[in-house]
DRENPA-3360 file (N, C-alpha, C; in nm, 2 decimals, always signed):
BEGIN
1 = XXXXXXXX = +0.09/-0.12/+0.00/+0.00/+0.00/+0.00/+0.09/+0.12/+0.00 ~ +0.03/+0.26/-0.05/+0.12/+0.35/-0.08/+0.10/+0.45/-0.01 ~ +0.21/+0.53/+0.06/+0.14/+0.63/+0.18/+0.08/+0.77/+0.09 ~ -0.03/+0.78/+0.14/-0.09/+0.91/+0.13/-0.04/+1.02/+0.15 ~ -0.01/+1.12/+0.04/+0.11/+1.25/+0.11/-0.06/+1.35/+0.13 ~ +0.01/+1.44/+0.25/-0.10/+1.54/+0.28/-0.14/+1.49/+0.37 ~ -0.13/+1.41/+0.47/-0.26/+1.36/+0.57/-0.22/+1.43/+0.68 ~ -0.30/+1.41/+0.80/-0.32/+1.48/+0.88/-0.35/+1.37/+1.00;
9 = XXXXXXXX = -0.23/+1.37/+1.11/-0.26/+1.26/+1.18/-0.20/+1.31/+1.34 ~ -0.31/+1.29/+1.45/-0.26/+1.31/+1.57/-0.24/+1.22/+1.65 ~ -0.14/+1.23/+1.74/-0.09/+1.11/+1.81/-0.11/+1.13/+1.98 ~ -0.13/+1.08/+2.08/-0.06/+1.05/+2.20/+0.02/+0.93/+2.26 ~ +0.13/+0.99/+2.31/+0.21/+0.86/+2.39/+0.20/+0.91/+2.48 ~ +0.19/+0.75/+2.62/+0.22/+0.80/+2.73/+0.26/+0.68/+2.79 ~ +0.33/+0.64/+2.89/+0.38/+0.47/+2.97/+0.40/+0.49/+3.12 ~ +0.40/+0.42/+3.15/+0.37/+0.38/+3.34/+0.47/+0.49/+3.39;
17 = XXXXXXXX = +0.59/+0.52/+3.38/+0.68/+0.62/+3.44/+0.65/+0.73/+3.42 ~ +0.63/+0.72/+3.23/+0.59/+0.92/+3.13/+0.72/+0.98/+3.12 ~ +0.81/+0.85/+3.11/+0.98/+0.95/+3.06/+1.01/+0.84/+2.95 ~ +1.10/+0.78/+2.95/+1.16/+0.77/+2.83/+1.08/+0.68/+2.71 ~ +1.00/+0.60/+2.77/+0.92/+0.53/+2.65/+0.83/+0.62/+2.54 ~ +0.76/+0.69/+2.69/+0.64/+0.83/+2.61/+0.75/+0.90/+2.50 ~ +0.85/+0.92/+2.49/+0.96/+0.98/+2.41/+1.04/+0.94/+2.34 ~ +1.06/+0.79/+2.38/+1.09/+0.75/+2.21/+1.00/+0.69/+2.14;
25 = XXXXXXXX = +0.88/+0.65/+2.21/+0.75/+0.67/+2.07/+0.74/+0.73/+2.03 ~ +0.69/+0.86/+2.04/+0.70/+1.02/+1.99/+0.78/+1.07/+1.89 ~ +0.93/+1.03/+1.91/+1.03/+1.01/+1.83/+1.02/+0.96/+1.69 ~ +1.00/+0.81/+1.77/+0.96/+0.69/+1.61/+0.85/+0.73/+1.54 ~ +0.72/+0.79/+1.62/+0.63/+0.81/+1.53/+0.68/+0.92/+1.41 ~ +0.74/+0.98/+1.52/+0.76/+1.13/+1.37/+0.86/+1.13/+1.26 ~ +0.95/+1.03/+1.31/+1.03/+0.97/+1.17/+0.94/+0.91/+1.07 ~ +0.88/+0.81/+1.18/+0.76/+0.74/+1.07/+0.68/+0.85/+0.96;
33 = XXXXXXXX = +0.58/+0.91/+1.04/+0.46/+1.00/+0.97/+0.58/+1.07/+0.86 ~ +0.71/+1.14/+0.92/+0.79/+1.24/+0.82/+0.83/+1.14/+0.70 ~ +0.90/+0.98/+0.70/+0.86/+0.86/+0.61/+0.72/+0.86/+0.50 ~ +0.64/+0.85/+0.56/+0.50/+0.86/+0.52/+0.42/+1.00/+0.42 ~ +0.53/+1.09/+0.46/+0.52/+1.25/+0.41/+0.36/+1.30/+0.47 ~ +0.32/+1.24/+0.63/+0.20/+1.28/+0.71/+0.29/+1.40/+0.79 ~ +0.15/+1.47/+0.82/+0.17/+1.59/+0.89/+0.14/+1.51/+1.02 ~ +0.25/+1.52/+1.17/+0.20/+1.47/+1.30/+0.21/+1.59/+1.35;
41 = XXXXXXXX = +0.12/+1.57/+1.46/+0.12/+1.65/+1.63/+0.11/+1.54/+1.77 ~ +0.19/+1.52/+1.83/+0.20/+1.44/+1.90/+0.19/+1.53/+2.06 ~ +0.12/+1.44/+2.12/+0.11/+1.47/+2.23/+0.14/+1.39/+2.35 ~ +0.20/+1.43/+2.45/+0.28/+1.33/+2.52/+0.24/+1.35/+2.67 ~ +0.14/+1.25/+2.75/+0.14/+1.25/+2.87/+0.23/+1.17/+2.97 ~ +0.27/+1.23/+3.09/+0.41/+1.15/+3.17/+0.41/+1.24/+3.29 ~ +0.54/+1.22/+3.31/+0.62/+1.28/+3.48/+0.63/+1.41/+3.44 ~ +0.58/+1.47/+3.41/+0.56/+1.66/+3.32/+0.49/+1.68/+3.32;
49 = XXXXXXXX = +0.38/+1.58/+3.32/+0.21/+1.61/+3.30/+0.21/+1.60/+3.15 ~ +0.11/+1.66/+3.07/+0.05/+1.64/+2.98/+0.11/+1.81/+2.87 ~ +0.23/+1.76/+2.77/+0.28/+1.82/+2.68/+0.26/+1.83/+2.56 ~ +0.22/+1.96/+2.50/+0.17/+1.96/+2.35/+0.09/+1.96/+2.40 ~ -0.07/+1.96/+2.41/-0.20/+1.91/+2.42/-0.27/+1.95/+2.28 ~ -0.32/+1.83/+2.27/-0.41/+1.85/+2.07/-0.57/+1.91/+2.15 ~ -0.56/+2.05/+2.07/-0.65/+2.12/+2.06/-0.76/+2.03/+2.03 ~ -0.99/+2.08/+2.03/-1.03/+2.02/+1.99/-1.00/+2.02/+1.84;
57 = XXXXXXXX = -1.00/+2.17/+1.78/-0.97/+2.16/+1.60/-0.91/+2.05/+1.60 ~ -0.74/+2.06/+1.63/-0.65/+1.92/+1.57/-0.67/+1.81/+1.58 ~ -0.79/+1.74/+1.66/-0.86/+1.64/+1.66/-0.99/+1.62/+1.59 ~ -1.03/+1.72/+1.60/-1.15/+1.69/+1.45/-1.09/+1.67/+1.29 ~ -0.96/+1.80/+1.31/-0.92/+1.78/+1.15/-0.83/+1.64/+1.10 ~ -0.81/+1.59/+1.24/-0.71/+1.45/+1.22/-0.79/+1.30/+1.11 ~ -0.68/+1.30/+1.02/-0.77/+1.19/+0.97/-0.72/+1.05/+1.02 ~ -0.68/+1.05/+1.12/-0.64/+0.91/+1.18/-0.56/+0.96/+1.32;
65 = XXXXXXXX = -0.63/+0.90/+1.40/-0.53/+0.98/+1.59/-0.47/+0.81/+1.64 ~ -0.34/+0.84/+1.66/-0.30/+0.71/+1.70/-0.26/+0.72/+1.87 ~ -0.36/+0.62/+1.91/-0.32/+0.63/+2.08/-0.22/+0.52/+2.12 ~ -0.10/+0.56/+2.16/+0.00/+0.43/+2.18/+0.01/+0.48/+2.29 ~ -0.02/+0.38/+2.43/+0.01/+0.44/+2.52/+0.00/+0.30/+2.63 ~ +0.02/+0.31/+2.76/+0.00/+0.18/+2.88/-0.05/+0.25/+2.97 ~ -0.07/+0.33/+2.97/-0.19/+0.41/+3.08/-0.32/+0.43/+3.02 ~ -0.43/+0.48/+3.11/-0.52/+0.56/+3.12/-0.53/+0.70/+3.05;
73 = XXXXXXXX = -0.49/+0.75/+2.98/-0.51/+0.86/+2.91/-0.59/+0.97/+2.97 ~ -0.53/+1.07/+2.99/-0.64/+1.17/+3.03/-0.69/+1.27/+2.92 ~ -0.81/+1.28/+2.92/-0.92/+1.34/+2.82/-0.90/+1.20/+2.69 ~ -0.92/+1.08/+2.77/-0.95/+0.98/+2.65/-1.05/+0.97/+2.60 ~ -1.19/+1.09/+2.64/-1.30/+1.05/+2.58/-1.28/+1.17/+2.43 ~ -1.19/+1.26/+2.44/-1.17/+1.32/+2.31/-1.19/+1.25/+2.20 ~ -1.12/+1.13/+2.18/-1.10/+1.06/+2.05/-1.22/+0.98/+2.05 ~ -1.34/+0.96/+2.10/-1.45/+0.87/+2.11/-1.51/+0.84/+1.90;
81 = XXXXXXXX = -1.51/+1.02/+1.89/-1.55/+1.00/+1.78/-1.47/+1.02/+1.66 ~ -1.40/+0.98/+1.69/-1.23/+0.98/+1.58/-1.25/+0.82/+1.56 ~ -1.15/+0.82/+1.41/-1.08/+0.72/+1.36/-0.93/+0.69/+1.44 ~ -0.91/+0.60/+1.53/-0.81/+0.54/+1.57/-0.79/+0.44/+1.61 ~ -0.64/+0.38/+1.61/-0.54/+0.27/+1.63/-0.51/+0.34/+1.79 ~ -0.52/+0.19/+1.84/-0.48/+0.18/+1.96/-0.37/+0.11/+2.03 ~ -0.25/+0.09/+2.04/-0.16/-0.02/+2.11/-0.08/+0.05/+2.25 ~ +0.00/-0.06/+2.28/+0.04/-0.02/+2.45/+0.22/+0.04/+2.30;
89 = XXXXXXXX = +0.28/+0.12/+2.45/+0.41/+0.14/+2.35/+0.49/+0.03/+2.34 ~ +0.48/-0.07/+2.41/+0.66/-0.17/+2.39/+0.61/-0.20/+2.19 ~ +0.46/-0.23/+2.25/+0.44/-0.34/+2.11/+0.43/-0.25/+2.00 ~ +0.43/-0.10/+2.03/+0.48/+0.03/+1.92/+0.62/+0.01/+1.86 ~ +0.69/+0.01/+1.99/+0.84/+0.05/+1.97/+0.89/-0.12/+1.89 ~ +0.84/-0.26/+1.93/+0.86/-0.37/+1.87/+0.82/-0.36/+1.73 ~ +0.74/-0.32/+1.70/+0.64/-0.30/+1.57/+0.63/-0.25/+1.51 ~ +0.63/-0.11/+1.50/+0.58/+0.01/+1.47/+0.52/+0.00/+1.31;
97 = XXXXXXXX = +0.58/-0.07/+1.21/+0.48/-0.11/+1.08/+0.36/-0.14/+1.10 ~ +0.31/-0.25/+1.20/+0.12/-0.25/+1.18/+0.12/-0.21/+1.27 ~ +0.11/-0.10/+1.31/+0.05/+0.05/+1.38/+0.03/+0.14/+1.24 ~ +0.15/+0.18/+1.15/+0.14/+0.23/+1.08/+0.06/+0.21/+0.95 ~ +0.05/+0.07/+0.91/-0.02/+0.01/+0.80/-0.21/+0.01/+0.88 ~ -0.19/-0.02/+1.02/-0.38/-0.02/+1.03/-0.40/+0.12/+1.02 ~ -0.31/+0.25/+1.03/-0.36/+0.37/+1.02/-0.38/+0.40/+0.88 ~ -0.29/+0.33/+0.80/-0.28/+0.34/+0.67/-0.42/+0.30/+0.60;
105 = XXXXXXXX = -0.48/+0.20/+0.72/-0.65/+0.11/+0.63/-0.70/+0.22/+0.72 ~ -0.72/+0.28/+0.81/-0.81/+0.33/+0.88/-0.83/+0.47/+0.81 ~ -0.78/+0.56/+0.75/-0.79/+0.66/+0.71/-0.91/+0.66/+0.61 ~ -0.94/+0.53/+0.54/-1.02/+0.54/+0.44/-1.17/+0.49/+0.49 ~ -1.16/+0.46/+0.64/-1.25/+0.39/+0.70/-1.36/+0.47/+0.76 ~ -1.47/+0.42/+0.81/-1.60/+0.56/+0.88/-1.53/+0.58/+0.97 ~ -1.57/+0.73/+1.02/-1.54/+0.74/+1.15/-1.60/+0.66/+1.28 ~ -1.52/+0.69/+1.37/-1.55/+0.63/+1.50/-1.58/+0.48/+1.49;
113 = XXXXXX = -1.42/+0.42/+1.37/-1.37/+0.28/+1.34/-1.27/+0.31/+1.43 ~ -1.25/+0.20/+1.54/-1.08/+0.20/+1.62/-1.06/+0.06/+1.63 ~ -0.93/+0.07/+1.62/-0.86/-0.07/+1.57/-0.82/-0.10/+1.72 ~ -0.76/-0.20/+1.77/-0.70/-0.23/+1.90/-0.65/-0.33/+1.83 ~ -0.46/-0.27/+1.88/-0.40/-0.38/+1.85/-0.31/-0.44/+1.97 ~ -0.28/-0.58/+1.97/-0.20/-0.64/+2.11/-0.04/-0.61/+2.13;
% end
């Protein structure tokens, strides 16, 4: 499948500490999406609290929000009516292609389709 140039995709990471995992997902993602030629905004909850925070616009205009994360998310009802992929980070940071390939099917999908992956 071929990446879509132009898209528009928002992210949160966050992991049981909120230091170094929430940040090198965040990292990988944006090599990835910049790969992909997607526009990201990543938002990162941790031992900082909650950095970047995606506006409502940049969550409505998102055409695919990827939540990688091992916590609870705070304001997780945001994405209720979004298109998104969900996984914990190890299995991001092990993986990271089918994270990227279900966002890759999910873009073309209805909204308030969310994938959960293990």
């Amino acid at each position: 499948m071929t990446a879509i140039a132009g898209r528009f995709v928002v992210a949160v990471t966050a992991c049981v500490s909120g230091v170094a995992h929430t940040y090198m997902a965040a990292e990988r993602l944006e090599k990835l999406c910049s790969q992909e030629k997607w526009t990201v905004m990543i938002e990162t909850q941790g031992a900082l609290g909650i950095e970047h925070e995606l506006t409502h616009e940049d969550i409505s205009r998102a055409d695919v929000v990827l939540l990688i994360t091992d916590i609870d998310l705070v304001g997780y009802e945001r994405f209720a009516h979004c298109r998104y992929v969900k996984c914990g980070i190890n299995a991001f940071l092990r993986e990271p292609q089918k994270v990227m390939s279900a966002a890759r099917k999910l873009m073309t999908a209805p909204q308030q389709t969310h994938f959960i992956l293990d």
